[in-house]
N, C-alpha and C positions, 0 to 999 in steps of 0.2 A: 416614499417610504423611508422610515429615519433607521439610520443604520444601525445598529447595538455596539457601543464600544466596549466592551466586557469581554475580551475573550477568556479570560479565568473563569468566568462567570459560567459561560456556554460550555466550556470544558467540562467544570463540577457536573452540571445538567444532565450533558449526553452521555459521561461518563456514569454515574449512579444508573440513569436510564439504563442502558446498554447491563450493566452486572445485573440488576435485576429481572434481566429478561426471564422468562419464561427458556429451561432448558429443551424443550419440544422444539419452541419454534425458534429458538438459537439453529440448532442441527439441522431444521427445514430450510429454512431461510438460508441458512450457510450451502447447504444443497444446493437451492435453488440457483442462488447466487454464481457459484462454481461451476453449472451447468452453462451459464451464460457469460463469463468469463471466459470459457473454451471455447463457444462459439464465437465468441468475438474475434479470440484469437486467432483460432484459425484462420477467419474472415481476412482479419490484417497482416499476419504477420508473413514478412516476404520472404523467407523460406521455412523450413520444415527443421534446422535446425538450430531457431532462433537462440537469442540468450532471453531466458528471461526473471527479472528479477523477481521475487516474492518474499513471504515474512512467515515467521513461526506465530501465530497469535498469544497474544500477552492480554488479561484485563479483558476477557469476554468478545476480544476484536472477534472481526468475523474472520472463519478457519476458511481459507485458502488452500490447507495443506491438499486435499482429494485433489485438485485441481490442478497442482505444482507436480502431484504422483502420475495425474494422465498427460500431464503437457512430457514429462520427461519420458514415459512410453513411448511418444511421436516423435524421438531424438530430438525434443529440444533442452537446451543447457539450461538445468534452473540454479541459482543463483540467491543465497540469501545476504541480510543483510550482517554487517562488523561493523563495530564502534573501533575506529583507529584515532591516535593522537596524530597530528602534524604539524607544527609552528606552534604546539601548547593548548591546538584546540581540538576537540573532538568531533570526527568524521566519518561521515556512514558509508563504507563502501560496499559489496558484493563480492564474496568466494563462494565460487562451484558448491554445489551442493545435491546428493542424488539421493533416493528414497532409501533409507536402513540406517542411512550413516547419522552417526548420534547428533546432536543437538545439547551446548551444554549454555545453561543461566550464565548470562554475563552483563555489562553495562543497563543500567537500568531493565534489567528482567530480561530485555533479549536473548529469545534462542539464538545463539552462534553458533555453524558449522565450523568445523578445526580446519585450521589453516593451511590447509594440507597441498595446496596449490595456489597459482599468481591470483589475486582480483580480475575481474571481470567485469565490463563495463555495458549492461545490457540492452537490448533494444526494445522492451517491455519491461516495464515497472507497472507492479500489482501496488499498491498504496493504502494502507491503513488510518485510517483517519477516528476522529471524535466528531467531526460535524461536518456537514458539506452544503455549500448554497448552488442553485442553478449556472453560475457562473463560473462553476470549476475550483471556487475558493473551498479550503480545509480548514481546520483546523484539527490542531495534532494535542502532543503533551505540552507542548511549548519550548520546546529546545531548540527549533529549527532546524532541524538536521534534516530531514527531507527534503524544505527549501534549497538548501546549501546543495545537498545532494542532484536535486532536480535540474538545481541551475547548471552548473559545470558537465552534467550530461547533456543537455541540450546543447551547448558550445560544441561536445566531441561530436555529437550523434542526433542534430537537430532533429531530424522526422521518427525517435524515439520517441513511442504510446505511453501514456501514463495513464493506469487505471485507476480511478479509487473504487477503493471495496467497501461497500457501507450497508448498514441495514437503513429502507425507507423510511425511520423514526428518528434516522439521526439529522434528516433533511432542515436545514433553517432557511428562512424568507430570503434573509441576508446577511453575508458574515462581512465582519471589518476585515479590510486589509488594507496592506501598505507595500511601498514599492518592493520590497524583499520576498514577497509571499508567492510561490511559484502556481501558476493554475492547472488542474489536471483538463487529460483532454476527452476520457470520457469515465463518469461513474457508473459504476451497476450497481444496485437494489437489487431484493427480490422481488419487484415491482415492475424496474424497466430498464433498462440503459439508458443515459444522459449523453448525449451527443456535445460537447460542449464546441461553441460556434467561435 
């Protein structure tokens, strides 16, 4: 199978795809989605008051938020994502974050919770993506910042879950990637869960 080297290309795709969905089955699907994203976690996570991280959606991503509101019912720490500088580059890290407290636009669109306490290094990451292949490869906006991110947690916190969140449309044959490109370890659809091996 010949790879696609385009990832600008697949980006444009899944992104126009993805805004133009249908808002019905945006909210289904994202339902669905969240419904099995809990059950996962539970399944995995080795206590009851994990950290885990997740994302405010930007650009039609799929909303996660229902999900982040019942995981932190069951006292686990949710955690979203901040664009920090550090040596002049820009870094994604996770501050605390609990249901009511605001959410304000900041680096590239991201919702940010206020900084109101330390980062937090979590042992679940929910993950946002534009495209996803069988093998756990993403593709994002193209900043890397999740790579960056993913790697330096698994150094802290190797047996850290990465989920991607994807709708089954965003699904490609095969993506390119290259030694930087970090793989998740399981996606959920409103279709299945991807167990990746």
């Amino acid at each position: 199978m010949t790879v696609p080297s385009d990832k600008s290309a697949i980006r444009e795709k899944n992104l126009a795809q993805r805004m133009h969905l249908a808002p019905a089955s945006h909210a289904a699907w994202s339902r669905t989605c969240c419904e099995q994203i809990y059950d996962l976690i539970c399944a995995l996570a080795a206590s009851n008051n994990a950290i885990i991280g997740g994302y405010a959606p930007i650009k039609a991503e799929l909303d996660v938020m229902p999900v982040l509101r019942k995981l932190a019912k069951d006292s686990h720490i949710i955690a979203l994502p901040v664009m920090e500088k550090e040596a002049g580059k820009r870094q994604l890290i996770f501050h605390p974050w609990k249901p009511g407290e605001k959410l304000t636009p900041k680096t590239y669109g991201i919702h940010e919770p206020d900084r109101h306490s330390a980062p937090v290094i979590p042992d679940i990451v929910i993950v946002p993506l534009l495209a996803f292949d069988r093998r756990g490869h993403r593709v994002g906006y193209g900043g890397g910042h999740y790579d960056v991110m993913l790697r330096k947690l698994r150094v802290v916190k190797p047996d850290a879950l990465t989920i991607g969140a994807a709708f089954s449309q965003q699904e490609e044959a095969l993506l390119p990637d290259n030694a930087y490109d970090e793989r998740l370890s399981r996606i959920v659809t409103e279709k299945e869960v991807i167990v990746i091996r």
